[in-house]
N, C-alpha and C positions, 0 to 999 in steps of 0.2 A: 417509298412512303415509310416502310418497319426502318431503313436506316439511318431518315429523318430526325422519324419520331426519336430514334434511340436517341440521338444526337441533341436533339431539345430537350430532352430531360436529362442527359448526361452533363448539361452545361453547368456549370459552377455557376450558383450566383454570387453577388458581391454582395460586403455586409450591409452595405446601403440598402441597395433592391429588398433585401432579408428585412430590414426594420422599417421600407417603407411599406412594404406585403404586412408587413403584422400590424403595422399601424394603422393603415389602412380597413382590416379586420378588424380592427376592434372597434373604427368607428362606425363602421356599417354594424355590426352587434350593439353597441349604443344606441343608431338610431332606430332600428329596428325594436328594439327595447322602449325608447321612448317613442316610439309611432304607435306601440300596445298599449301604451301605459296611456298616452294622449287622447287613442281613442274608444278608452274605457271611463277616462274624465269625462271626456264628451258627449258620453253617450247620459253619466250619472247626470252630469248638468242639464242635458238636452231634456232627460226626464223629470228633474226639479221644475225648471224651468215651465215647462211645457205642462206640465201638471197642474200646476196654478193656471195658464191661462185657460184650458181645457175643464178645468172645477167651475172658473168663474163664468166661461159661456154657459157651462149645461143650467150651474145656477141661476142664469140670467133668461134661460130659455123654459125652464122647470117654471121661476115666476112670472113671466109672461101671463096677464089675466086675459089674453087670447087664447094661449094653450089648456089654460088651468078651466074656461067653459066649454070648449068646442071639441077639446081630446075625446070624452066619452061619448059624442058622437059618432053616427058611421056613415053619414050622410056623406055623398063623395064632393056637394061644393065646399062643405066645414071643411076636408081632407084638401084642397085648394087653399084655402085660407092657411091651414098649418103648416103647408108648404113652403107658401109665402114664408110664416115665421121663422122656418127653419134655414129655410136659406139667409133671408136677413141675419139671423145671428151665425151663419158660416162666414157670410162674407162680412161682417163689422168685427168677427174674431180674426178672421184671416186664417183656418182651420180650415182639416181636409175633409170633415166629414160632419153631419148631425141629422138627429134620426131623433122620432120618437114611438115609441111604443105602447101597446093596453097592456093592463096589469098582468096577462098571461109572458109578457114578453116579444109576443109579435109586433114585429114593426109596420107600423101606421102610414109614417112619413119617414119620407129618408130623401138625402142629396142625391142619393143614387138609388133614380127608382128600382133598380132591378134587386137591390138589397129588399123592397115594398111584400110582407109576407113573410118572411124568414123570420127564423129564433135571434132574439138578439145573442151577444155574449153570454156564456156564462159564467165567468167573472165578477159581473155585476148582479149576479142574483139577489143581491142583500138588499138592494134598489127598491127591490118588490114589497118589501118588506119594512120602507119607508126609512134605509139607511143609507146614504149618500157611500160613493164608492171611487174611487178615484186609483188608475193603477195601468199595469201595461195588461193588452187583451187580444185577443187572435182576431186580427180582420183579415180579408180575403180581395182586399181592392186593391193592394198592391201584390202580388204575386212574384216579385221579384225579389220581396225582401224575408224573414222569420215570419213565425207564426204570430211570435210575439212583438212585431214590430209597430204596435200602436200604445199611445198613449192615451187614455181614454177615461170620460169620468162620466157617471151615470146617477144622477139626480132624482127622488123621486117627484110626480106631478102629485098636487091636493089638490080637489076641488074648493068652493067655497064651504061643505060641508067636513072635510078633515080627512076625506076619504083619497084612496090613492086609486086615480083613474088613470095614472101610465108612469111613461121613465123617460125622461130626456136624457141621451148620449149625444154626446158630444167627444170629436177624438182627433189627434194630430199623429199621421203616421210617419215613422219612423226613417231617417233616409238610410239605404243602402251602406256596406262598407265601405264597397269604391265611390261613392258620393262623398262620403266623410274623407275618404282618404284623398277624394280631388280638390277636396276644399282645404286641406294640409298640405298638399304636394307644396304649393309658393314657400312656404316655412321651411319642409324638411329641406327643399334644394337649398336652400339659401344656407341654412344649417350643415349640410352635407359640403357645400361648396367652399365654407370657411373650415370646417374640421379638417377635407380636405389640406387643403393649402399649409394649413396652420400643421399639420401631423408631416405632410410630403419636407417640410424643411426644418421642422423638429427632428425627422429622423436624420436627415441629410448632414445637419450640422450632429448632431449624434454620433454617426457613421464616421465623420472627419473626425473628430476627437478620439473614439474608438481604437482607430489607425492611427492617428499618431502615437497612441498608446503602446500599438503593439507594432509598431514600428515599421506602419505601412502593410503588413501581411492581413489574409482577409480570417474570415474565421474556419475554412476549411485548411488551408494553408498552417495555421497553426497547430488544429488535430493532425495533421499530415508530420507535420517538424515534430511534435509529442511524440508520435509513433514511432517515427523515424530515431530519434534518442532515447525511446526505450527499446527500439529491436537493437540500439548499436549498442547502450547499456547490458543487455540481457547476453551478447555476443562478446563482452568484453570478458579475459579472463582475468583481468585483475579488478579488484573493488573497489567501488569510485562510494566516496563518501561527502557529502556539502551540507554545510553548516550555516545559517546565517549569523550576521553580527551579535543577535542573542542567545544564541548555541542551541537555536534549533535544528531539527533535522531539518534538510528540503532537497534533499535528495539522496536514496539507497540503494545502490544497485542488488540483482540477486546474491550475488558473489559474494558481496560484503553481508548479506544480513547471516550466509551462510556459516563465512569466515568466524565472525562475531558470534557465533551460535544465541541470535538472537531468538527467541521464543515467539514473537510477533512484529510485524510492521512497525518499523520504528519513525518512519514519515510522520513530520507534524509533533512531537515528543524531544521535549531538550537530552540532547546526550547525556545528562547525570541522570536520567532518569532510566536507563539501557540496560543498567547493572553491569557495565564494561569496569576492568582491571583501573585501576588510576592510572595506571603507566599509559594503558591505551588511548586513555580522558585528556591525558596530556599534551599529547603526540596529536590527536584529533583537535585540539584547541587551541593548540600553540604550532607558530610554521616557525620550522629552524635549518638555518642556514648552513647544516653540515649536512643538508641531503637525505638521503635515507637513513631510516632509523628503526636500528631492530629489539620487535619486541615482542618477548614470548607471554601467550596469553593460554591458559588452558593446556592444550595437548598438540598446538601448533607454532610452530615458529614464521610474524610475520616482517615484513617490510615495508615500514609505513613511509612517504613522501608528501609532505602537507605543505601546500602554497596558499599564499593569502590571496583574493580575485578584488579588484578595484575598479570601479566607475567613476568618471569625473571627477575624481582627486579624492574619493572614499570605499572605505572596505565595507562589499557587499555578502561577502562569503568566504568560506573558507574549503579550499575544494582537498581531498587527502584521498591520495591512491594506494591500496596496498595490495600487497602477492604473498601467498603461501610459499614461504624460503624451507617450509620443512623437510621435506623429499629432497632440496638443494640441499641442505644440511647434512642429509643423512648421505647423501651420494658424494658429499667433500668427505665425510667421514671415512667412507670408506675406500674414498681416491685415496685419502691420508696411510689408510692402512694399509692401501698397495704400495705408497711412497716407501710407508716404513719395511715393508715387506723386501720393497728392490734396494733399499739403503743394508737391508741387511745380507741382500744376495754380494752386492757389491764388496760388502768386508769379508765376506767369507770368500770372495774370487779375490782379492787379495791377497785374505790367511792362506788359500790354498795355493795361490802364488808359492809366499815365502817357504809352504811345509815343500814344495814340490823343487824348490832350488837347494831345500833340506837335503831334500831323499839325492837329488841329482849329486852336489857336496859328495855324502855318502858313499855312493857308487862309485866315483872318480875316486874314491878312498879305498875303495875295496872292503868297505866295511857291511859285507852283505848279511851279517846277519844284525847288525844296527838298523841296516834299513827296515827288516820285516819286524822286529821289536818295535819302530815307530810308527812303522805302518796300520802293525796292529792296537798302540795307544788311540793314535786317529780316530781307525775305524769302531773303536768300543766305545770313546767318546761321543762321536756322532748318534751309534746306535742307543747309547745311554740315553739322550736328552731326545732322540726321538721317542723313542719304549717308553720314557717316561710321560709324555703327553698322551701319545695315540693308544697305552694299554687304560688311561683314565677317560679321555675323549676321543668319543666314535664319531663325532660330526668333524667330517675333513675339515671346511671350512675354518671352525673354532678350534681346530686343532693345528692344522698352518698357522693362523694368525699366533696363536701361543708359541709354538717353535721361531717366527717368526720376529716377535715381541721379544723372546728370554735374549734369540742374538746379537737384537738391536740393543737391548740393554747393556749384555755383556761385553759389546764393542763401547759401552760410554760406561764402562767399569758398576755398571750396577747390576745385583743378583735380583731374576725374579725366578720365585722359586714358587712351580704347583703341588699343593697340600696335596698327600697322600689321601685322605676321603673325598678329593674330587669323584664325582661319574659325570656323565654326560652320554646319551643314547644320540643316536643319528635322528637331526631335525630335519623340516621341510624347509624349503628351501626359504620362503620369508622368514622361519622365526630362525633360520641359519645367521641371518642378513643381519637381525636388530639385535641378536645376540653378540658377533662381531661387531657392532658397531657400541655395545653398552661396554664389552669386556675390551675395548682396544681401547677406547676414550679412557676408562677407569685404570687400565695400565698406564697408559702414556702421561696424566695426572698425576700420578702415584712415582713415575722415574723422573719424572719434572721436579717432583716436590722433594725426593730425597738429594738431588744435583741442586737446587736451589739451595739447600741447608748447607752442604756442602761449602758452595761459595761463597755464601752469608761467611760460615766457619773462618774461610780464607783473607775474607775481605778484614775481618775483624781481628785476626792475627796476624794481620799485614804479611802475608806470605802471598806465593804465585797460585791461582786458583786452580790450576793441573796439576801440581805439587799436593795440594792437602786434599783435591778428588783422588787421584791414585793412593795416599796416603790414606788414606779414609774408605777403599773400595770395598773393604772386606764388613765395611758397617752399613754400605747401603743395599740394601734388603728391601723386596718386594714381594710379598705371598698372594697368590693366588687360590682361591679356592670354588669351587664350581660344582653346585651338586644339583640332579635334579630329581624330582617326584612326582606324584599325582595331583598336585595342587600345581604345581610352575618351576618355574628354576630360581635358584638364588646365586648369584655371584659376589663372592665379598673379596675385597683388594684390600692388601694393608699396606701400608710402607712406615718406615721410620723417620722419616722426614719430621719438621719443624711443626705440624700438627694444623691443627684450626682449632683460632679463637673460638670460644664460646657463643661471642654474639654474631660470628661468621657462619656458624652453621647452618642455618636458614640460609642464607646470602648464597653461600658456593654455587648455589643451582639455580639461582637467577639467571636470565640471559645477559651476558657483557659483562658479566663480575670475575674480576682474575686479578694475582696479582704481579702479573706479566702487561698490565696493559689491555684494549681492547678496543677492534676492528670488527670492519663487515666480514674479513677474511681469517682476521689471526685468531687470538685467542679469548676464551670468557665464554664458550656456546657448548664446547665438549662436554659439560656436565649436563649443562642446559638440556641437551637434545640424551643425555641419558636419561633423565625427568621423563623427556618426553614421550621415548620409546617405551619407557616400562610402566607410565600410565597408559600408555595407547594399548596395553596388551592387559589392563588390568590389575599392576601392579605398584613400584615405589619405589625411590632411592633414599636413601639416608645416610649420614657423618656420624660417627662416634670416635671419641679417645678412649685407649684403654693400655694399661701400664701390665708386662711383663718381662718379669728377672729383670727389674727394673730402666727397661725399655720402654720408651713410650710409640706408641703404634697409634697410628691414625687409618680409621677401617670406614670404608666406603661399602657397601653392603644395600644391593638392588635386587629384586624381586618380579619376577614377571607373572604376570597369573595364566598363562599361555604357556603349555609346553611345547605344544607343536611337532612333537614326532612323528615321523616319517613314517609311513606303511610300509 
């Protein structure tokens, strides 16, 4: 029977059943409504009504010149005779009751002797007192119904002298509820029975419409699919974003409100109104057919994907997924920096090749003390360009990549040289990461920019472009400088290269601005994501020109407000 039950109430109803249940209830609350209100009319009418004909017997029985000589009698054949009268005027009224009474109130005559003796009403007390009375009043001959369930009107009697020798009442009792309501029932069914009907295939055609609406699914079925596309939204790690043709929101996943560091719920609110970058306004309201498109917003680098969504030959939406490429960016960065790390192991396994076919030469020469003179240049050289890193930087990390950086340079003929007021203390291991990744992008910019000038020179002198770089090596120049304090570190990069424009300076740190061209992969982000990193710790990157021993110098110079040193 409990497995039943559960079973019957676990059943789904359909939206039909659902709207013809309600409709259903609200007409039975109707009738119910109007069966009160009906027979609260009934009752006011039955009281007007009845009020007049019950005025006009007792007045008809009050002037009776039978009643008006023989009432102050007490003779019991007069009490026959008034009997007579009072029944004649019940039955030519067609009324339930009439009685009359002496001036104390005692009833004299009545339809029902056993009332003969008793106090009349006292409702009509005013009667006695020669004021006619007419109203509802407690009788006790129907017991089935209120106290107050007669209507009753009480007339005084005059003699021929002007005197009051009693009270004619006269009264029509009241019917019962279920009497009223038996004599409704024919209406209400007839009224129940067409609402009925009339609601059962009002809702039904309802319910079809409904459904074609929502495309056959019922309405638990649709809370079900909602649910169902907001747990797969909420589990999606990339940001799903949908616009209607008016550029409203109409759909937000969490990810994206995150992404976006929106401030509140942006469902229902046109996208200009979000406070989003214009780049991103763009990219969300326009679909472009080169695919993914990246674009830095804040202190993230993202990947936006925008497709236009079509029904029946029209655009309904505009649906756009994106993914935080930041952490991507930063782990190319610093793939990069291994690339250039192993590019430079490779030329020194090379140099060390050709120094080691040197020394062999030598030996087969018998030139042994040649050999340990070179040997020993070698080894002071090596030790030189390391002592010079590792006595100013104690963080290995920053300090590889820099030995690292100066060889790859000086394998493509350009000097990068660390400023003697470099310091640097040993970092923890993330501010290791984004330090390396701010000071390897701002070199590698910096030997880009002065080999670009270089070539530019070449091209423009119609000469071989490895002819005026080798010619030209001792001019390109890259300083490095690295200090840190109790506020953060500053890193500044200078090179001699070709400079930035003036209204380029803002631009360089865009994402995808370079002018090498620009890729998901290649180039235009390495400054980008130094922006990034040294806002995300608090701080800033900046371009300046600036002219010495008139050399012009273009100085890159970022700031983290994070030291991050190691315990």
């Amino acid at each position: 029977m409990i497995g039943r039950r559960l079973r019957i109430f676990g059943t789904r109803r359909t939206l039909s059943s659902q709207l013809l249940a309600l409709q259903l209830l609200i007409i039975v609350a109707v009738l119910v409504v109007i069966s009160g209100l009906s027979l609260a009319q009934a009752s006011a009418t039955f009281q007007r009504e009845q009020g007049l004909r019950v005025q006009s017997a007792a007045e008809n029985l009050a002037a009776s010149p039978t009643v008006r000589q023989l009432l102050a009698s007490a003779q019991p054949r007069i009490r026959t005779a008034l009997q007579g009268a009072v029944e004649s005027v019940r039955a030519v009224s067609g009324l339930d009751y009439a009685q009359l009474t002496d001036p104390d109130g005692i009833i004299v005559v009545a339809t029902d002797p056993s009332r003969v003796g008793q106090e009349s009403a006292a409702e009509g007390a005013g009667a006695r007192t020669g004021r006619s009375w007419t109203g509802l009043a407690e009788t006790s001959t129907n017991t089935a119904v209120a106290p107050d369930a007669s209507v009753q009107s009480q007339v005084p009697v005059l003699d021929a002298d002007g005197r009051i020798v009693g009270v004619a009442i006269v009264g029509r009792e009241y019917p019962s509820v279920w009497e009223r309501l038996a004599q409704s029932t024919p209406d209400l069914v007839v009224y129940l029975a067409v609402a009925s009907v009339l609601g059962a295939v009002g809702s039904i055609l309802l319910a079809r419409r409904v459904k074609r609406q929502t495309m056959g699914m019922e309405a638990g079925e649709i809370v079900d699919l909602v649910r169902q596309r907001q747990a797969m939204l909420e589990g999606l790690k990339e940001a799903v974003v949908a616009l209607d043709p008016s550029g409203r929101v109409v759909l937000l996943s969490r990810s994206a409100h995150d992404m976006l560091g929106l401030d509140e719920d942006g469902v229902g609110r046109r996208v200009d109104e979000l406070g989003l970058d214009d780049r991103v306004l763009d990219v969300l309201r326009h679909p472009s057919d080169d695919g993914d498109q990246l674009v830095l917003t804040g202190d993230r680098i993202l990947v936006f994907n925008t497709v236009p969504i079509e029904a029946s030959g029209r655009k309904v939406a505009t649906v756009t997924t994106f993914r935080d490429r930041t952490e991507l960016s930063e782990v190319q960065s610093k793939l990069d920096i291994s690339r250039t790390s192993s590019t430079a192991l490779r030329e020194h396994i090379h140099e060390f090749d050709n120094q080691l076919h040197t020394i062999s030469g030598l030996v087969q020469l018998g030139e042994y003390d040649e050999v340990e003179r070179y040997v020993d240049g070698i080894t002071e050289h090596r030790e030189r360009l390391t002592s010079t890193v590792t006595d100013r930087i104690d963080d290995l990390g920053v300090a590889a990549l820099l030995i690292a950086k100066i060889g790859a340079a000086a394998a493509r003929s350009v000097t990068v040289a660390l400023d003697d007021a470099s310091h640097l203390p040993r970092l923890d291991d993330d501010a290791s990461r984004d330090l390396c990744t701010v000071v390897g992008n701002l070199v590698d910019n910096a030997v880009d920019a002065v080999l670009e000038d270089q070539a530019v020179d070449a091209v423009l002198e119609d000469q071989a472009v490895d002819a005026v770089v080798e010619q030209n090596a001792a001019d390109a120049v890259v300083r490095v400088r690295i200090v840190a304090d109790a506020d953060g570190i500053e890193v500044e990069v200078a090179d001699n290269g070709p400079g930035i424009e003036t209204e380029d300076a803002d631009r360089v740190f865009e994402q995808g601005w370079s002018t090498k061209g620009t890729s998901l992969d290649g180039h235009g982000f390495g400054l980008a994501l130094v922006r990034v990193v040294c806002r995300r710790r608090g701080g800033d990157v900046s371009v300046s020109d600036r002219v010495e021993d008139g050399t012009r110098w273009t100085v890159f110079r970022a700031v983290t407000g994070s030291g991050g040193r190691a315990r």
